[in-house]
PDB file of N, CA, C and O in Angstrom:
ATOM      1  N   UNK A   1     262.624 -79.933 150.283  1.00  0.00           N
ATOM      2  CA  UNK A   1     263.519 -80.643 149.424  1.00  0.00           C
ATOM      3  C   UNK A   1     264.866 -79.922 149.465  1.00  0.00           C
ATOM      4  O   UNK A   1     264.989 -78.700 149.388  1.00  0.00           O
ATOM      5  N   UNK A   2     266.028 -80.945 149.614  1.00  0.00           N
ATOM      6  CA  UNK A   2     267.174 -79.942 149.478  1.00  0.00           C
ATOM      7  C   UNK A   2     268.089 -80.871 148.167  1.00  0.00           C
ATOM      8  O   UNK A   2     268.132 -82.060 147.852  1.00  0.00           O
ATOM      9  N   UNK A   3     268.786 -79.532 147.618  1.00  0.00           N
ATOM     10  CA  UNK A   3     269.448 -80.166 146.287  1.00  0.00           C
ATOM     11  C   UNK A   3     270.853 -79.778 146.995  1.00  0.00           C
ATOM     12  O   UNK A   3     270.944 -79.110 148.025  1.00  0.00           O
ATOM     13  N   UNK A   4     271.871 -80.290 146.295  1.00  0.00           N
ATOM     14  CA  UNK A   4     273.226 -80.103 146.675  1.00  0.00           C
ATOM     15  C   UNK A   4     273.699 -80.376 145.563  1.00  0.00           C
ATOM     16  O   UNK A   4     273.195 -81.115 144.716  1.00  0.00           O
ATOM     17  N   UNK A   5     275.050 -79.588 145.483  1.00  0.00           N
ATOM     18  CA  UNK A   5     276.005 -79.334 144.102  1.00  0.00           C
ATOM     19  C   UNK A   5     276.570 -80.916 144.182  1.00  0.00           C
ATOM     20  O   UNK A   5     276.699 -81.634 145.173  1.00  0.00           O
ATOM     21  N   UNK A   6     276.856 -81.188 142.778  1.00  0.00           N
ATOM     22  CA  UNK A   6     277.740 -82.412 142.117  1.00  0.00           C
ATOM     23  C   UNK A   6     279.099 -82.097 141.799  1.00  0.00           C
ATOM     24  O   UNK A   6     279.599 -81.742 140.732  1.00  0.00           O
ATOM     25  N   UNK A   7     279.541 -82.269 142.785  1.00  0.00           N
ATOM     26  CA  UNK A   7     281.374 -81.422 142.400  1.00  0.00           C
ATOM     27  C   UNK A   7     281.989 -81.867 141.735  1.00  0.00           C
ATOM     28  O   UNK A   7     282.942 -81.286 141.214  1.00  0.00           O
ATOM     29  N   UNK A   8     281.541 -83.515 141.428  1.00  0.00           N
ATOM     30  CA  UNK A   8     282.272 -84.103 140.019  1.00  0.00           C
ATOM     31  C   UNK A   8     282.068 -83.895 138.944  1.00  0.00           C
ATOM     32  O   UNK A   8     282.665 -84.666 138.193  1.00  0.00           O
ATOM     33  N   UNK A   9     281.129 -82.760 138.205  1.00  0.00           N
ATOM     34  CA  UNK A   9     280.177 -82.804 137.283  1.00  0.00           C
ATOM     35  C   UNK A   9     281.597 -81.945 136.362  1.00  0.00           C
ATOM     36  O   UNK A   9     282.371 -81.376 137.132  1.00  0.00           O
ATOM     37  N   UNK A  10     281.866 -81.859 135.229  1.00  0.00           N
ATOM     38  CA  UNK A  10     282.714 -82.024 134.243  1.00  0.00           C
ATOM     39  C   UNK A  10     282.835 -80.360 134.165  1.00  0.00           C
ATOM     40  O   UNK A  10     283.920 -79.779 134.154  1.00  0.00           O
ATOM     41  N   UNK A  11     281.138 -79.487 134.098  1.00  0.00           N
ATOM     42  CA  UNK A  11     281.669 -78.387 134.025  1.00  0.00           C
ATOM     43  C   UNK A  11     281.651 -77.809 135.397  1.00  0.00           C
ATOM     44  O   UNK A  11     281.763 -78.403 136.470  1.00  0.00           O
ATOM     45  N   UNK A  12     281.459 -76.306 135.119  1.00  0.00           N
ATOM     46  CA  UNK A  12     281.994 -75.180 135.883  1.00  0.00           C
ATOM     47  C   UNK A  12     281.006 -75.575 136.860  1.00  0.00           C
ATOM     48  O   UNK A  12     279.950 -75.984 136.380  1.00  0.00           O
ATOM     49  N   UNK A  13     281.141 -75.538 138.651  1.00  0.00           N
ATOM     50  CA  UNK A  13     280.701 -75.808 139.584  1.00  0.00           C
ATOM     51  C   UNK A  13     279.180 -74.619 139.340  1.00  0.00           C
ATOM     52  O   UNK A  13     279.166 -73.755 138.462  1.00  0.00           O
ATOM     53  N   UNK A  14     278.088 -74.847 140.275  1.00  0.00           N
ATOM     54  CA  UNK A  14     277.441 -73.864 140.185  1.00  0.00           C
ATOM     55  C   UNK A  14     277.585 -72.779 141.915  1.00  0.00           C
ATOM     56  O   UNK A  14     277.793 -73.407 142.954  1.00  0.00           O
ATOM     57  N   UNK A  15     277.494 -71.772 141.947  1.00  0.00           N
ATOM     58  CA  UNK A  15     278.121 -70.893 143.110  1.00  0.00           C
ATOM     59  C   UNK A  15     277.665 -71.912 144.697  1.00  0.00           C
ATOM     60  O   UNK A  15     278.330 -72.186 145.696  1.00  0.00           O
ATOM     61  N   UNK A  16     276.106 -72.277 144.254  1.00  0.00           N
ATOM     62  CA  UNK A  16     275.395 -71.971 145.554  1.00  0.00           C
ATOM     63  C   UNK A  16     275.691 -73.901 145.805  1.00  0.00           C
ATOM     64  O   UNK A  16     275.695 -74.669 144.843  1.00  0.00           O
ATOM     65  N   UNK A  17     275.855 -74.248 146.883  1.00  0.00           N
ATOM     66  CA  UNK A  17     276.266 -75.782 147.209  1.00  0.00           C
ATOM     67  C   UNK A  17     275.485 -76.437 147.490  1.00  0.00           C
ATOM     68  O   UNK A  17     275.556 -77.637 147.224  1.00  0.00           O
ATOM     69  N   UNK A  18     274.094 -75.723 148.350  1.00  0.00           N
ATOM     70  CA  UNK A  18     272.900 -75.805 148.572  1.00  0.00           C
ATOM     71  C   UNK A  18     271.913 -75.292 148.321  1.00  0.00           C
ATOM     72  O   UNK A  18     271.999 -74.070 148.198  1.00  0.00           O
ATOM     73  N   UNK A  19     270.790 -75.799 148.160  1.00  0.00           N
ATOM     74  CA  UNK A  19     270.072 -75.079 147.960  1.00  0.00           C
ATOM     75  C   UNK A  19     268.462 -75.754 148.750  1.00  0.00           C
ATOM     76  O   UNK A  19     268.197 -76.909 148.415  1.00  0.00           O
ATOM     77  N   UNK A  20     267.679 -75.212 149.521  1.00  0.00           N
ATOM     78  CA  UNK A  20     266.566 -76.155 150.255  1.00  0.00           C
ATOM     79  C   UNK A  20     265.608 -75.414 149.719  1.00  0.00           C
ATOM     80  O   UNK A  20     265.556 -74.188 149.812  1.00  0.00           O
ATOM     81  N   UNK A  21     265.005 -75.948 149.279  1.00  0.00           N
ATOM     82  CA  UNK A  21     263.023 -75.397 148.789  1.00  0.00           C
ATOM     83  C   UNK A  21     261.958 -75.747 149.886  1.00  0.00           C
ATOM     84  O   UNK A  21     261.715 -76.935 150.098  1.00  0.00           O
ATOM     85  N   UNK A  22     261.242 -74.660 150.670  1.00  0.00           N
ATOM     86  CA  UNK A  22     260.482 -74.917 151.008  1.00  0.00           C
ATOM     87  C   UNK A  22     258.495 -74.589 150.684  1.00  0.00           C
ATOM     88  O   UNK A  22     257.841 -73.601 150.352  1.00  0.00           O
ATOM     89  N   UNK A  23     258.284 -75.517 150.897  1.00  0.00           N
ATOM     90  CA  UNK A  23     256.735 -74.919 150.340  1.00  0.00           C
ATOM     91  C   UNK A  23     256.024 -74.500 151.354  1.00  0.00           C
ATOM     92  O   UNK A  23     255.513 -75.319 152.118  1.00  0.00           O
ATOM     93  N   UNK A  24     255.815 -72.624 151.599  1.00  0.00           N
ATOM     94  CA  UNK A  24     255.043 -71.816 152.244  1.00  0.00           C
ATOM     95  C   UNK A  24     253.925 -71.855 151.606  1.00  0.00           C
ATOM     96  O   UNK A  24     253.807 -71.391 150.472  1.00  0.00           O
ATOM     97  N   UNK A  25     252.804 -72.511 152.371  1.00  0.00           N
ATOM     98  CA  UNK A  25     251.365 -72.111 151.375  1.00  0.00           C
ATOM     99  C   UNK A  25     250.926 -70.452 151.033  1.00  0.00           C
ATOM    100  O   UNK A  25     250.612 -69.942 149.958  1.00  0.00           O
ATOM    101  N   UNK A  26     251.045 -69.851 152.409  1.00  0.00           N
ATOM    102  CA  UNK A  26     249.885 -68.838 152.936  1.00  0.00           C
ATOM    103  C   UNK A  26     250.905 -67.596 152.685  1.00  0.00           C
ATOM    104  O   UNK A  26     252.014 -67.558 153.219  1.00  0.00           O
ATOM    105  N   UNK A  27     250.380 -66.513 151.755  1.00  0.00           N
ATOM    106  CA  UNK A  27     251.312 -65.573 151.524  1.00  0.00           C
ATOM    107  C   UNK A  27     252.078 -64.552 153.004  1.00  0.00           C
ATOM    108  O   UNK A  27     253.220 -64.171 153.262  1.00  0.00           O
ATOM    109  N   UNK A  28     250.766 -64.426 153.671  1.00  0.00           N
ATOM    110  CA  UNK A  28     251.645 -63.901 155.195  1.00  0.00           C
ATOM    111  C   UNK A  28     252.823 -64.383 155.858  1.00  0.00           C
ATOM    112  O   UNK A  28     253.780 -63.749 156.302  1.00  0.00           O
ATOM    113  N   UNK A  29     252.482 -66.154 155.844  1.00  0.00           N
ATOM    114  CA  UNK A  29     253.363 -66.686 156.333  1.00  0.00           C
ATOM    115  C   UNK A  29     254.953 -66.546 155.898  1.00  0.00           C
ATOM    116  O   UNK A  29     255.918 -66.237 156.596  1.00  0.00           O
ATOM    117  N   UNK A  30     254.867 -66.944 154.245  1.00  0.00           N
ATOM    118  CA  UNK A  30     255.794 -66.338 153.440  1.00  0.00           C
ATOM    119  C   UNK A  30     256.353 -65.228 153.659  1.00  0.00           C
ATOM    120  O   UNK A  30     257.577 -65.186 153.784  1.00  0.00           O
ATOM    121  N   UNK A  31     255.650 -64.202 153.743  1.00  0.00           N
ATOM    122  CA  UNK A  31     256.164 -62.723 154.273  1.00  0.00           C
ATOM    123  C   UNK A  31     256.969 -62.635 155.562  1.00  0.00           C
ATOM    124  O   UNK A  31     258.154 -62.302 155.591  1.00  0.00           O
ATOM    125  N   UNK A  32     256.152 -62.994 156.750  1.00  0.00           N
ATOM    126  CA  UNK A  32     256.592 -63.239 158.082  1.00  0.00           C
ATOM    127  C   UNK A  32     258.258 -63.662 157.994  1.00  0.00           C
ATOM    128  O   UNK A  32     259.207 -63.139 158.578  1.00  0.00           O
ATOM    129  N   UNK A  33     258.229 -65.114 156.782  1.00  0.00           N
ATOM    130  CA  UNK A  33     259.524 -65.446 157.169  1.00  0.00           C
ATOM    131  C   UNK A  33     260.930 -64.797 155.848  1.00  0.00           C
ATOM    132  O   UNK A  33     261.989 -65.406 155.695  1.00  0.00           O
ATOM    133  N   UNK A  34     260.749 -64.159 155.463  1.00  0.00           N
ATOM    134  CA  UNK A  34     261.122 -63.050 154.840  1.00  0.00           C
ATOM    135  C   UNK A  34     261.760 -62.618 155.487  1.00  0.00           C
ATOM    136  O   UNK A  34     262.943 -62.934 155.612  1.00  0.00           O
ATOM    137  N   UNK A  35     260.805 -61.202 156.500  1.00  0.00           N
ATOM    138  CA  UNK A  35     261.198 -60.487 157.445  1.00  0.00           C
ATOM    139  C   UNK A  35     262.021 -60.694 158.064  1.00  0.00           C
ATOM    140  O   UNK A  35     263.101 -60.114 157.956  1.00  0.00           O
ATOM    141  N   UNK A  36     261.639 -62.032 159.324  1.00  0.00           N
ATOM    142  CA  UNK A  36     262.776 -62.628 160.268  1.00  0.00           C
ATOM    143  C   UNK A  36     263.686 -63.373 159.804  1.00  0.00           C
ATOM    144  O   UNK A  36     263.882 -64.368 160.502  1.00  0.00           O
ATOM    145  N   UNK A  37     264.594 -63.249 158.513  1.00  0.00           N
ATOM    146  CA  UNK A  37     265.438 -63.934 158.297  1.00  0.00           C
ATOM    147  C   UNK A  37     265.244 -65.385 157.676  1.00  0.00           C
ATOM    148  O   UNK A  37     266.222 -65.991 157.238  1.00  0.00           O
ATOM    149  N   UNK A  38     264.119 -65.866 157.649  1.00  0.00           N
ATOM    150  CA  UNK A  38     264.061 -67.709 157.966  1.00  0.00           C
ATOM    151  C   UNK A  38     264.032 -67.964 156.702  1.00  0.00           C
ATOM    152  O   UNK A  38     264.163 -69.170 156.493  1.00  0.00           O
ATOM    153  N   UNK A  39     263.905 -67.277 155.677  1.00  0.00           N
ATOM    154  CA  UNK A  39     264.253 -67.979 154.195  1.00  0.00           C
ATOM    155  C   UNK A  39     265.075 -66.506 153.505  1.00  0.00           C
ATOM    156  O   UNK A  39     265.135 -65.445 154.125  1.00  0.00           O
ATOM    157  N   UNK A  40     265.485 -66.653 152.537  1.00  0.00           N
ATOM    158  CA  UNK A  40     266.084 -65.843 151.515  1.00  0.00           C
ATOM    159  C   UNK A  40     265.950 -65.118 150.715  1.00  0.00           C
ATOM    160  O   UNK A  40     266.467 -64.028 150.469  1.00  0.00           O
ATOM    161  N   UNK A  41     264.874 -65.993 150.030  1.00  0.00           N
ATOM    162  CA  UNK A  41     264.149 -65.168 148.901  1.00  0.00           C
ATOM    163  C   UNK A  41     262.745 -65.833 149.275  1.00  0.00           C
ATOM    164  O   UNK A  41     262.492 -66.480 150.291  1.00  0.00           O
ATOM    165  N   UNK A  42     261.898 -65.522 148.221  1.00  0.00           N
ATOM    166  CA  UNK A  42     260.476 -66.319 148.092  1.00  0.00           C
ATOM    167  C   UNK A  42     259.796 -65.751 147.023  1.00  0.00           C
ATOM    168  O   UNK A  42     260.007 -64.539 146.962  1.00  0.00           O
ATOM    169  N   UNK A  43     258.747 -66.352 145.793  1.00  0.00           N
ATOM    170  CA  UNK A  43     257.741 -66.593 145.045  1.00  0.00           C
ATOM    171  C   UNK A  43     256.568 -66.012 146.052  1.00  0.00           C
ATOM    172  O   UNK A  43     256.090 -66.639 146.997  1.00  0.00           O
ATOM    173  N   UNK A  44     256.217 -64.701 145.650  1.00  0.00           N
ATOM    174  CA  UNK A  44     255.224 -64.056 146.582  1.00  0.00           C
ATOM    175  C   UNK A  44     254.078 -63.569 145.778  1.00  0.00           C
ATOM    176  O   UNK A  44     254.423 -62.897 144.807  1.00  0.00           O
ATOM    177  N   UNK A  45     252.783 -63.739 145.936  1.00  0.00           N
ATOM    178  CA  UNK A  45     251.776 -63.287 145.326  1.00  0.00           C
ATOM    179  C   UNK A  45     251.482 -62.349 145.907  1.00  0.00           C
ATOM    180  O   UNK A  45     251.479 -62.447 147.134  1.00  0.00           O
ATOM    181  N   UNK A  46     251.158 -61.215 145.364  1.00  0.00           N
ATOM    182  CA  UNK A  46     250.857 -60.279 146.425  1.00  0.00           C
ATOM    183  C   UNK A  46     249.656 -59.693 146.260  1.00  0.00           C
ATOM    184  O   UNK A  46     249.852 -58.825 145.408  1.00  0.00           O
ATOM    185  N   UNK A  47     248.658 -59.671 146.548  1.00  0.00           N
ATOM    186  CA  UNK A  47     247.276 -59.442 146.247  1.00  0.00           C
ATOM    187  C   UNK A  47     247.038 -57.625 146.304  1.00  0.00           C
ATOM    188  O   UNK A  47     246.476 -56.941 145.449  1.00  0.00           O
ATOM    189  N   UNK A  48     247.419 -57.347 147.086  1.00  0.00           N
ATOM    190  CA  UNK A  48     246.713 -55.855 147.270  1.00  0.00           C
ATOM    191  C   UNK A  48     247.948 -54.746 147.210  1.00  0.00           C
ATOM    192  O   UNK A  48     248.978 -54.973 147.844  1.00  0.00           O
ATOM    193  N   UNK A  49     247.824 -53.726 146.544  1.00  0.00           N
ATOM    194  CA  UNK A  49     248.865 -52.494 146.790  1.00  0.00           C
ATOM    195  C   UNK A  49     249.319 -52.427 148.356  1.00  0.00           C
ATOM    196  O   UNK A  49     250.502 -52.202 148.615  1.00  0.00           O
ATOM    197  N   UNK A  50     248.698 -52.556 149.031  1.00  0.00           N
ATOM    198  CA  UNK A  50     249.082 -52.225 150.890  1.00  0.00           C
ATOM    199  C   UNK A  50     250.077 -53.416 150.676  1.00  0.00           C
ATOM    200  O   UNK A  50     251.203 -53.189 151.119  1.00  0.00           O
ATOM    201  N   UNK A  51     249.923 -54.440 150.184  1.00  0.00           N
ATOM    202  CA  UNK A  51     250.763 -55.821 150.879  1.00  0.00           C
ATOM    203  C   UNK A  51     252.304 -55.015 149.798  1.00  0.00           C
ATOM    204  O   UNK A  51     253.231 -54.401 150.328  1.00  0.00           O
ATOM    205  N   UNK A  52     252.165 -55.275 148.198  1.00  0.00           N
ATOM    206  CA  UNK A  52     253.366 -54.508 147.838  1.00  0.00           C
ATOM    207  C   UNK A  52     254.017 -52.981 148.150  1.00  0.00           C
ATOM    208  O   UNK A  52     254.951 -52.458 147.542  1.00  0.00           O
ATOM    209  N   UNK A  53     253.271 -52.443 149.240  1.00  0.00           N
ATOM    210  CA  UNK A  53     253.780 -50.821 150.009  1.00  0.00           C
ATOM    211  C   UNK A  53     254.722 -51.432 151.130  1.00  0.00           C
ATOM    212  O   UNK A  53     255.765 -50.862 151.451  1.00  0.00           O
ATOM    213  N   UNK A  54     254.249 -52.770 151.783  1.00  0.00           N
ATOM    214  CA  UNK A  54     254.883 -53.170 152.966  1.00  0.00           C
ATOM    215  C   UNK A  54     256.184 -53.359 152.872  1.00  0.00           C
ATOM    216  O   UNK A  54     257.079 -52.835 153.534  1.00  0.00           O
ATOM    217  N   UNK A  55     256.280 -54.482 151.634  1.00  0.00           N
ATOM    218  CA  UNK A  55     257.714 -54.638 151.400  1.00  0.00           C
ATOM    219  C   UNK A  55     258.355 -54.159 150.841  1.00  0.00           C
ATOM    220  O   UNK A  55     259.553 -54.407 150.983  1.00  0.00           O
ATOM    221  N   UNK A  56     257.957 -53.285 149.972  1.00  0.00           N
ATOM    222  CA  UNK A  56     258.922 -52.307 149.219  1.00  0.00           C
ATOM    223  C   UNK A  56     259.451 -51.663 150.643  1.00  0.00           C
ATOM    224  O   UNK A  56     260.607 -51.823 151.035  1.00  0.00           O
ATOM    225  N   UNK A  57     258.788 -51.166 151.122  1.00  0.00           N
ATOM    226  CA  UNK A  57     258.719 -49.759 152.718  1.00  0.00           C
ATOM    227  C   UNK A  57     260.634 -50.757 153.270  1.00  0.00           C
ATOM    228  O   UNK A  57     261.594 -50.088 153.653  1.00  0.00           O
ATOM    229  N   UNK A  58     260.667 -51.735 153.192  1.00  0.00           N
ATOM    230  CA  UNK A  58     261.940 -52.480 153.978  1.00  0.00           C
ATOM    231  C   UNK A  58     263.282 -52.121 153.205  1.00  0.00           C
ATOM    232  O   UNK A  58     262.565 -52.216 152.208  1.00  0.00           O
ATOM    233  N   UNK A  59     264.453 -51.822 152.734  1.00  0.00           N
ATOM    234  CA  UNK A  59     265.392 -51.672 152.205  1.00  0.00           C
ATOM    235  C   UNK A  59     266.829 -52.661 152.104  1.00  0.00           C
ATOM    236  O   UNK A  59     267.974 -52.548 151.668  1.00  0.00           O
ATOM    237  N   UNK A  60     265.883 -53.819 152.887  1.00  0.00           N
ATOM    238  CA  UNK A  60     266.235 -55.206 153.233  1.00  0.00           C
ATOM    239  C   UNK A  60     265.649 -56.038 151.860  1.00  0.00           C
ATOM    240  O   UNK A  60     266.101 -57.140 151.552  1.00  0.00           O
ATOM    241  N   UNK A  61     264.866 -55.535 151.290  1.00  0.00           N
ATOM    242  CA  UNK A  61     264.067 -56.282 150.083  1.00  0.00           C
ATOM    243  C   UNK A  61     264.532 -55.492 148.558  1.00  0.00           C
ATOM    244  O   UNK A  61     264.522 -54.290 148.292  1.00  0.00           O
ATOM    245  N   UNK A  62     264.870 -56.487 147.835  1.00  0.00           N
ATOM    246  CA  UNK A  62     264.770 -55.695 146.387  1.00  0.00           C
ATOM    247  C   UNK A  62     262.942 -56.614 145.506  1.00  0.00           C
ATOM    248  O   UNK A  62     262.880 -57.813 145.234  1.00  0.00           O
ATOM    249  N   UNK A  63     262.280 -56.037 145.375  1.00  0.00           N
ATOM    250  CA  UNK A  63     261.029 -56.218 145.102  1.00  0.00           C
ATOM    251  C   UNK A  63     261.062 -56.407 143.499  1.00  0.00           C
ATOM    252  O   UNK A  63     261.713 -55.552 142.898  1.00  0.00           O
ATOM    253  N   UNK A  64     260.514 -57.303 142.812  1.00  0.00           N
ATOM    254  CA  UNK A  64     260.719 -57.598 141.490  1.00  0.00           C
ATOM    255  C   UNK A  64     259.235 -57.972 141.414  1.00  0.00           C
ATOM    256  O   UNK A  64     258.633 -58.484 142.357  1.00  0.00           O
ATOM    257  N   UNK A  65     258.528 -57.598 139.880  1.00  0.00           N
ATOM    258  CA  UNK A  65     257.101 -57.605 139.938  1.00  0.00           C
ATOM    259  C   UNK A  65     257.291 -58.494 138.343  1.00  0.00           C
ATOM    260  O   UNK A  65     258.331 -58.258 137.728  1.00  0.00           O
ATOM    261  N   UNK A  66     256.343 -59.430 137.758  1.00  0.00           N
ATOM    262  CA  UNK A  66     256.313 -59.758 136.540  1.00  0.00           C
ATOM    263  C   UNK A  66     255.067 -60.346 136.229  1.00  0.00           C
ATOM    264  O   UNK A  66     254.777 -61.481 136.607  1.00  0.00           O
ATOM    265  N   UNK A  67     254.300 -59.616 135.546  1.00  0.00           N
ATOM    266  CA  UNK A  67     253.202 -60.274 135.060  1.00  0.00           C
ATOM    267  C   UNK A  67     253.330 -61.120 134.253  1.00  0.00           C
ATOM    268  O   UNK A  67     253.771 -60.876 133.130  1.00  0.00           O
ATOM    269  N   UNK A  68     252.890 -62.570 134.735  1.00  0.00           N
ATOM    270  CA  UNK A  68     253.001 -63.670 133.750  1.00  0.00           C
ATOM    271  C   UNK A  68     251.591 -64.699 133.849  1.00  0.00           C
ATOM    272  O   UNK A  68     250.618 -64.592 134.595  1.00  0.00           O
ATOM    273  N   UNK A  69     251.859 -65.602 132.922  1.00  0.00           N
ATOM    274  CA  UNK A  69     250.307 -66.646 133.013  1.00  0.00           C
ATOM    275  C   UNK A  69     251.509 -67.888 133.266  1.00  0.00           C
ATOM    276  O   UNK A  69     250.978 -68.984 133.450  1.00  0.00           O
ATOM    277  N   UNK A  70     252.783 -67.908 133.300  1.00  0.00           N
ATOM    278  CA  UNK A  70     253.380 -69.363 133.309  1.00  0.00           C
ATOM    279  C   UNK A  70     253.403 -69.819 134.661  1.00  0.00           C
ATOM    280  O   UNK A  70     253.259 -69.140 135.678  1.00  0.00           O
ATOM    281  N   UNK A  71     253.626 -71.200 134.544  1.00  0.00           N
ATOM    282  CA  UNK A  71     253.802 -72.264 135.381  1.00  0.00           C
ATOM    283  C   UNK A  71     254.934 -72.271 136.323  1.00  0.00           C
ATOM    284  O   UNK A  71     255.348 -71.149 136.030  1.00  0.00           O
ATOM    285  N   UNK A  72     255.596 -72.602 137.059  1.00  0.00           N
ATOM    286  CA  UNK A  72     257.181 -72.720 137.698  1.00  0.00           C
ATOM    287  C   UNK A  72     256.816 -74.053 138.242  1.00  0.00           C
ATOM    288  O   UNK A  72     255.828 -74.502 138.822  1.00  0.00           O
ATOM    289  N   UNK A  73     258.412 -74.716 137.697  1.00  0.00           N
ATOM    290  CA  UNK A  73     258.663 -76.155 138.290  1.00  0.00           C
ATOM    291  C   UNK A  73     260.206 -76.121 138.404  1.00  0.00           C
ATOM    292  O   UNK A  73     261.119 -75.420 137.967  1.00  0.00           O
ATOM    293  N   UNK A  74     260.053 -77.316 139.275  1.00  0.00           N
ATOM    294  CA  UNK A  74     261.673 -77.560 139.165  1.00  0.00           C
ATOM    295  C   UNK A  74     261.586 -79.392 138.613  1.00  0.00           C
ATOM    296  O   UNK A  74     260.863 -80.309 139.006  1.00  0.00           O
ATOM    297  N   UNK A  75     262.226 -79.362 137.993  1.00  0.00           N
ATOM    298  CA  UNK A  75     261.874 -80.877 137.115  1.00  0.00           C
ATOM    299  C   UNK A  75     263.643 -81.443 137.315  1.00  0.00           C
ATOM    300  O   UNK A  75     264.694 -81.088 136.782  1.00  0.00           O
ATOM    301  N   UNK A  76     263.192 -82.780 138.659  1.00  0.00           N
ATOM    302  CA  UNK A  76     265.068 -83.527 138.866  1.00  0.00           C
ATOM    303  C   UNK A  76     264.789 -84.789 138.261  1.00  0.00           C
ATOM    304  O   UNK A  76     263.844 -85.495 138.612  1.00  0.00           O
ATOM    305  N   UNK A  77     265.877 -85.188 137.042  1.00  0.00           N
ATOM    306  CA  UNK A  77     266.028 -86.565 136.622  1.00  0.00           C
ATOM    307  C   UNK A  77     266.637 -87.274 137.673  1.00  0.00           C
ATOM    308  O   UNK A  77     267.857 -87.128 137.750  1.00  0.00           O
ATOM    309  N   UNK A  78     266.011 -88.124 138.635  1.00  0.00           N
ATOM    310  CA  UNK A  78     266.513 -88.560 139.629  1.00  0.00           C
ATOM    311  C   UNK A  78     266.276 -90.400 139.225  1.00  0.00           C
ATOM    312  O   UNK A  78     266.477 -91.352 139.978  1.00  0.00           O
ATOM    313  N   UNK A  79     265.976 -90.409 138.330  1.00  0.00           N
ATOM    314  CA  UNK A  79     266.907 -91.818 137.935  1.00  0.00           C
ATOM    315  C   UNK A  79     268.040 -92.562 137.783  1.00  0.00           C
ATOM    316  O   UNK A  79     268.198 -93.780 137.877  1.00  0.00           O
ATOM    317  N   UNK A  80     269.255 -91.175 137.392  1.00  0.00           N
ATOM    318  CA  UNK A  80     270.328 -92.014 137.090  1.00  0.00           C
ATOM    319  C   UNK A  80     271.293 -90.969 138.154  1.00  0.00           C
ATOM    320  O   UNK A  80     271.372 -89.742 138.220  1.00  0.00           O
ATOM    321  N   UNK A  81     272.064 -92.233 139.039  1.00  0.00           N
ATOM    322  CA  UNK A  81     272.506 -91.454 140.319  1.00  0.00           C
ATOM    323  C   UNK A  81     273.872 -90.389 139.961  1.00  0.00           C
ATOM    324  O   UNK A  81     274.444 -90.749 138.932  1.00  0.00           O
ATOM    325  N   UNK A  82     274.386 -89.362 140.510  1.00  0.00           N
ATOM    326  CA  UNK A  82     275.509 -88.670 139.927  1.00  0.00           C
ATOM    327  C   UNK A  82     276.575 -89.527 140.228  1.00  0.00           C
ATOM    328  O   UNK A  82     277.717 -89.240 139.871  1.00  0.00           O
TER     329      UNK A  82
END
């Protein structure tokens, strides 16, 4: 899915113009494309201490940990056109 900024929108622009979401199922895969550049950031589960040693070990990564029970969505009113 890709979202794109509304430059007519009344307030303050938001920085990023684009933005594309992709859905990586498989946490390696996720990782893999990390590494080589092919996404930006990513929502990473990380199951085992070895998998969070890996990426911390890179200085290419800032690693953020949060124990939570919530949900993540992105919710677009795409009824009424901009």
């Amino acid at each position: 899915m890709v979202v794109t900024r509304y430059d007519g929108y009344p307030d303050p622009a938001p920085r990023a113009a684009r933005i594309e979401v992709r859905i990586i199922p498989a946490t390696p895969t996720r990782l893999n494309a990390l590494h080589v550049g092919e996404i930006g950031w990513a929502f990473v589960n990380l199951d085992s201490a070895a998998e969070i040693a890996e990426v911390r070990s890179n200085p290419a990564f800032r690693v953020t940990q949060v124990r939570t029970s919530s949900v993540f969505g992105l919710h677009l009113d795409i009824r009424v056109t901009p």
